[in-house]
N, C-alpha and C positions, 0 to 999 in steps of 0.2 A: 469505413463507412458504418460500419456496425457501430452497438454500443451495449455496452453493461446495463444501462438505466433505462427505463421506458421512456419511451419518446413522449415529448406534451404536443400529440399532433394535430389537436386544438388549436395549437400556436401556429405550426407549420401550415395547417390549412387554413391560411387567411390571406388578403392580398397586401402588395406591398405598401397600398394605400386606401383610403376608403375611396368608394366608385366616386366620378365628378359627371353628373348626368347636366347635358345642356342643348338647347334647345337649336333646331334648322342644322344638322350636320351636313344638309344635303343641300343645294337648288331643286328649283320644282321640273329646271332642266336636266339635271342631271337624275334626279329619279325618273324621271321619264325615258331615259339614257340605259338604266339599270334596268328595269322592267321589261324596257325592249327586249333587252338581251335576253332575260327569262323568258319572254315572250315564243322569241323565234329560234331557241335552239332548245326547247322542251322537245317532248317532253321530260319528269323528272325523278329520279329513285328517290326514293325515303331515305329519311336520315339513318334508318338503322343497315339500311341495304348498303350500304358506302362504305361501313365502317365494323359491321359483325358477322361472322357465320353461323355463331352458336351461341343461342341462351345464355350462357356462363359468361361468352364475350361481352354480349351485351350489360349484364347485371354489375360487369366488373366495374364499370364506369358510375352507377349509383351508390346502392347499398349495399352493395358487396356479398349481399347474405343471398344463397340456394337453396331452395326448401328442397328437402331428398326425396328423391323419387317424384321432381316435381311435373316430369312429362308433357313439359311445354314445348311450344315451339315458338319460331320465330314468327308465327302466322298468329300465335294466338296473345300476344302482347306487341303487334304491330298499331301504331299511330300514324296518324295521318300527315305527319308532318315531311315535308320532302324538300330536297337537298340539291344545288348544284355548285360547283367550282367555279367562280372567276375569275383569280389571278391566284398562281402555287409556282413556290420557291422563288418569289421575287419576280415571278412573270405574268403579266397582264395577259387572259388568252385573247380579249375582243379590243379590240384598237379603238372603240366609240367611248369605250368607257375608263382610257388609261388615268384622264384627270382625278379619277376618283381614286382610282387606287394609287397611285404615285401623288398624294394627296400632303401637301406641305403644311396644312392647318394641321391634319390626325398626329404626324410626325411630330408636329413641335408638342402639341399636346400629351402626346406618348414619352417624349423625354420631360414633360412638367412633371407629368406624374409619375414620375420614377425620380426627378432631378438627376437623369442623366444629360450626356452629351452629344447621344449619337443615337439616330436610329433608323432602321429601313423597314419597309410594307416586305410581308413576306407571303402573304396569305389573305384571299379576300373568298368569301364566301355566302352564300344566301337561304335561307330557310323559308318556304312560303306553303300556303296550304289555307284553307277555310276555317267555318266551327268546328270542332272534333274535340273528343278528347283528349289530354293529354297525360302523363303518368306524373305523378305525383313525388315520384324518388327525383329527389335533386342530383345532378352530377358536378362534377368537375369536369371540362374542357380537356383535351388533348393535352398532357403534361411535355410540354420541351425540354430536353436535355442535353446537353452538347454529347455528339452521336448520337440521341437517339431521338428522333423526329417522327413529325407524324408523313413525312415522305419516304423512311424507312423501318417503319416500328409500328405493332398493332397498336391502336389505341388503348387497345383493357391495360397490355401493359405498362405501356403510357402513366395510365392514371394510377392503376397500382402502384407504379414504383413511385411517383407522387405523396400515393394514400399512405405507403407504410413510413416517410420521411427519412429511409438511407441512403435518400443519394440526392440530399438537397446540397451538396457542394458541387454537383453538376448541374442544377437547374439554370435555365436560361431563362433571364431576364424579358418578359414578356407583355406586350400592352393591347389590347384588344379595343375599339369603336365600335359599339354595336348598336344601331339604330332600327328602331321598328315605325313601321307605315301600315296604321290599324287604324280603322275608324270603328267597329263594332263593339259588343260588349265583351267585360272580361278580358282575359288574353294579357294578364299584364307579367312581370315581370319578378319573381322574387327571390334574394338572396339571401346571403349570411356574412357579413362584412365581418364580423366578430369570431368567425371561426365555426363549425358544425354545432358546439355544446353555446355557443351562441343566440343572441333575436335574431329573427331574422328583420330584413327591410323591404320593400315593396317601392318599383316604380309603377305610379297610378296611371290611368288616362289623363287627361287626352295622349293618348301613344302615336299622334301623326307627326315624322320624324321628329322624334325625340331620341338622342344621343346619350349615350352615356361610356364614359373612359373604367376603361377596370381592366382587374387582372383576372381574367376566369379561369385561367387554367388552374390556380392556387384558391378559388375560392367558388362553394356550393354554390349552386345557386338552379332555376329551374324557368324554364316558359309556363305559364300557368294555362289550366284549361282556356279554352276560345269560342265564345261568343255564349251565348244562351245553352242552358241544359238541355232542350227540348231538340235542340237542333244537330246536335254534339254528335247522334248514331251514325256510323257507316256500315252498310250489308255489305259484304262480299270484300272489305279490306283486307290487302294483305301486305305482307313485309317484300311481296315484291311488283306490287303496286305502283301504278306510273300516276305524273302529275302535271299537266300540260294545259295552255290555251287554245282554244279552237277559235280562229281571226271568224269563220264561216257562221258563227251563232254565238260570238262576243261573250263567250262564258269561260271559264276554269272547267278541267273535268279531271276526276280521279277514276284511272281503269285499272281493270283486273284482266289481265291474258287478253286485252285488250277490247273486255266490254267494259263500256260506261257503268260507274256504279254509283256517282253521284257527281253532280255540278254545282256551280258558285256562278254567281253574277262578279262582274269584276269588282262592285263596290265591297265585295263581303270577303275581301282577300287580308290576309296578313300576309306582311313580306316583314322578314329581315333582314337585315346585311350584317355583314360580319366583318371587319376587316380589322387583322392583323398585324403586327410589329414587335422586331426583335428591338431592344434595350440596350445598349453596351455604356455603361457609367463613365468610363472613358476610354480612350485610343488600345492602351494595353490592353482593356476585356475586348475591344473588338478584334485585334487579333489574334487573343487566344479564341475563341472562335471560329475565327476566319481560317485560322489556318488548321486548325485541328490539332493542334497540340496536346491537348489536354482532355480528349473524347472518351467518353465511357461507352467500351466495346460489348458487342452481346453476351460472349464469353463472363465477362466482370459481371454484366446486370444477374445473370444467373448465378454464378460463384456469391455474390452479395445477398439473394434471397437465401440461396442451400445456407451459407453460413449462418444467417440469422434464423431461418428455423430448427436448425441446429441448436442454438443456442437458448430457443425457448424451448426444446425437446418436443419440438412436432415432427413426424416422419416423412419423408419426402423422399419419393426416387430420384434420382439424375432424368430430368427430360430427357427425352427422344432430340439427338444429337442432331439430325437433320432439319426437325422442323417445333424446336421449345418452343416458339412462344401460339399451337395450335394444339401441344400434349395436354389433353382433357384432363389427367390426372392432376396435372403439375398445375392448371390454370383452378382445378376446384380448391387442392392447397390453400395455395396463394389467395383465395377470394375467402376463405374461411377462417384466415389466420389476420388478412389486413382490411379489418374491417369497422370501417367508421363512417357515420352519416349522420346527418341534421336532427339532433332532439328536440326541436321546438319547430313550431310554424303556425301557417295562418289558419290552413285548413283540416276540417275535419276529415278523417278517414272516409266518408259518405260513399255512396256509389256515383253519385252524378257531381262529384270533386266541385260543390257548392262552397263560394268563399264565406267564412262564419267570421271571420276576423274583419 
């Protein structure tokens, strides 16, 4: 998996195809269908609550880069953007909304844009939240790999093993729909189809379901701030901050230890939906998958990093046998060695993340 030559991981971090963005993914019944569900099984943790414990965790999935001694926490680069699961590992959890996710239009459209043969929903997912701001570092998605998933593997190193490109002969073939239901300003959408040292691209408004086919896991890209600068502050947010409707005064409300810290009318919501699909080009890659023949175990992801820092002569302990992929030593390594992120884009560095482009 190693190699003698530097990786061009410019080339590696790009998608299999460019995005195919297209209009009405959804009926207005069936967003009505999804909402519900948001509606009445909030409220909802933040995206970063789901998926980090630690600063470094988080960073892994952006820019990669730790200022030293930088004495953050997760309270103090929390966003307001929040998270819920509705269909993981191929299972629908609410029975109102199976048509969506077992969804035979995204299916065929996921094997167009792969020109595969095969494929199944494996993962449906939703982000929603008001104006707020949002962070400016672009990430990559969950990287999949046969063994290692985002049902048993941290995301950071997920994406790591991704960002550093040694172990793209286990990557699985992946297709993502991801449609937004926004009507306010900003909030749009921007990527990098051409690879991080790439343009970037931008989907505009009108963002009321508007779809779009891509591969995110293999390609940067970002939510862009939401709505007006002016309206953007949250007092009292934090990283473990809830996000729920209240049916009793028909509003959105964001709480902290469960005081109210601000509200949304229901017109000023962004939702997204997120759903999922694995890719198999034909019969044979779907059962080397299926069966597990060919899975890259923890054991190997770690022996493949130690190897390659080795061989660039960066120092590195053996993680903590019990629990690698939480050893704080081994994850700052690892983020300060594979690190790569977007050199171009729209915006300027500003404090109130104004689009200049």
């Amino acid at each position: 998996m190693t190699t003698a030559e530097p990786l061009d991981l410019n080339a590696v971090l790009r998608p299999a195809a460019p995005p195919v963005v297209f209009d009405a993914p959804y009926t207005a019944d069936q967003h009505s269908r999804l909402l519900g569900v948001v509606k009445d099984h909030g409220p909802w943790p933040t995206i970063t609550a789901h998926h980090f414990s630690t600063v470094e965790e988080l960073i892994a999935t952006s820019s990669g880069i730790v200022p030293e001694n930088h004495g953050l926490t997760l309270d103090d680069i929390a966003t307001a953007n929040f998270r819920g699961f509705l269909a993981e590992n191929s299972c629908c959890w609410y029975p109102e909304i199976h048509d969506c996710f077992y969804n035979p239009d995204f299916i065929e459209r996921a094997k167009r844009y792969w020109g595969a043969d095969y494929a199944k929903p494996t993962l449906m997912l939703f982000n929603i939240g008001g104006p707020a701001h949002s962070g400016l570092n672009a990430h990559l998605d969950a990287v999949s790999f046969r063994g290692a998933t985002i049902a048993d593997t941290p995301v950071w190193i997920q994406n790591l093993m991704g960002k550093s490109g040694l172990f793209t002969d286990h990557v699985l073939k992946m297709a993502q729909v991801i449609t937004w239901f926004w009507l306010g300003e900003e909030g749009t959408f921007t990527y990098w189809p051409d690879g991080p040292h790439g343009q970037p691209a931008r989907i505009e408004h009108p963002m009321w379901n508007k779809g779009v086919v891509v591969q995110n896991e293999l390609m940067f890209h970002r939510g862009d701030p939401v709505g007006r600068p002016d309206e953007r502050d949250i007092t009292g947010l934090a990283h473990r901050s809830m996000f729920g409707y209240r049916p009793a005064t028909d509003d959105w409300a964001i709480t902290t230890d469960g005081e109210v810290v601000r509200t949304y009318e229901p017109t000023n919501i962004r939702f997204l939906v997120h759903w999922n699909a694995e890719v198999y080009m034909d019969r044979d890659e779907a059962k080397k998958v299926m069966d597990h023949s060919d899975d890259i175990t923890r054991d190997r992801i770690i022996e493949t990093f130690l190897e390659d820092l080795a061989r660039r002569g960066v120092a590195c302990e053996t993680p903590d046998e019990n629990d690698p992929f939480h050893d704080q030593s081994f994850i700052r390594t690892l983020l300060s060695t594979y690190t790569i992120a977007p050199t171009t884009d729209w915006y300027q560095r500003a404090d109130d993340g104004r689009n200049s482009g």
